[in-house]
C-alpha positions in Angstrom: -0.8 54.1 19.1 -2.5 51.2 19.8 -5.6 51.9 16.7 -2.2 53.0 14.3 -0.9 49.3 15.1 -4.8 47.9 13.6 -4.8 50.4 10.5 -1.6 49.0 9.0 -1.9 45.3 10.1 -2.4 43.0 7.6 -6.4 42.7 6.5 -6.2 38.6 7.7 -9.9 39.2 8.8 -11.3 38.9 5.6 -10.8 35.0 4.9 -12.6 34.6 8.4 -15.6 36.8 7.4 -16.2 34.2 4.2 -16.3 31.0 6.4 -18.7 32.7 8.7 -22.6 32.3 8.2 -23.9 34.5 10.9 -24.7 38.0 10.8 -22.1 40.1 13.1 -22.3 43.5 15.2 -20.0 46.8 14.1 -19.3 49.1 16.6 -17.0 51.5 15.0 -15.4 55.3 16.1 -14.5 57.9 13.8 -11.1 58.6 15.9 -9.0 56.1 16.1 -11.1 53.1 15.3 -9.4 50.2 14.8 -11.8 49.1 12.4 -11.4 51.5 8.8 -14.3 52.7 6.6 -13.2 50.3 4.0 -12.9 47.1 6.1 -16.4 48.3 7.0 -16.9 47.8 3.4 -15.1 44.9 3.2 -17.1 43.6 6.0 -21.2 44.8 5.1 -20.3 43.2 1.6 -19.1 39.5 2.9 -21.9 39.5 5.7 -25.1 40.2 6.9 -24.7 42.8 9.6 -27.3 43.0 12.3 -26.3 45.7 14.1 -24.6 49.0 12.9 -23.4 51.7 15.2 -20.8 54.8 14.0 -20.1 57.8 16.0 -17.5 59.8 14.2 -16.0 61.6 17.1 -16.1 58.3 19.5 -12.7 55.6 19.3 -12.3 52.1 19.5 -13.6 52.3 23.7 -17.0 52.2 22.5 -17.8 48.9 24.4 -16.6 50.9 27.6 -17.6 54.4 27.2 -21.2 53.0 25.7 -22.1 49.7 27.6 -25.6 50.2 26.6 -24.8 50.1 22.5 -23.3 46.3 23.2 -26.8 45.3 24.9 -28.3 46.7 22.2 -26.1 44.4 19.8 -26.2 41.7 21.6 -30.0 42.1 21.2 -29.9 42.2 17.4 -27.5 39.6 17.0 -29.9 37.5 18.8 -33.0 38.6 17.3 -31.3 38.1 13.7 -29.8 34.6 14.4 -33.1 33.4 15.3 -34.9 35.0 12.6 -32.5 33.1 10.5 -32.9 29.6 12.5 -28.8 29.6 12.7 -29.3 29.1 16.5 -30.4 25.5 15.7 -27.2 24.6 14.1 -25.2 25.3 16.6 -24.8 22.4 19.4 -24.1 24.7 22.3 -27.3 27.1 21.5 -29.0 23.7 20.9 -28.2 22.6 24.4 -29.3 25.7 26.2 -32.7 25.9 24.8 
């Protein structure tokens, strides 16, 4: 019930992806996902993604049936942020370097 409440919510994501500048993580199940193939769309057209993972017959419990895929995006997200020098804009990353 609860991915059913996601899939007909209101698509009020968007108008955060455009004021966003740095590249994001998807995670996404084929059953149940709360995130749709076409605000996957939406998403890979309005930002950089770093980190793509789909598993069609996984749901939206990926980040606790598959700890090791959020490492691996955390890892990206990382890798891409510096690669991109966003890191430095940012006073709290500034602080802990």
């Amino acid at each position: 019930w609860e991915s059913h409440t996601f899939a007909y919510s209101e698509a009020r994501y968007i108008r955060h992806l455009k004021k966003g500048k740095s590249p994001i993580a998807l995670l996404r199940g084929g059953e149940g996902s709360t995130c749709s193939s076409s605000a996957r769309n939406d998403i890979v057209r309005l930002r950089q993604v770093a980190y793509e993972f789909f598993d069609e017959k996984a749901n939206h419990f990926i980040p606790m049936e598959r700890p090791e895929l959020l490492a691996e995006a955390f890892h990206a997200l990382i890798q891409s942020t510096e690669a991109s020098d966003l890191s430095l804009k940012s006073p709290a990353l500034r602080a802990n370097r």
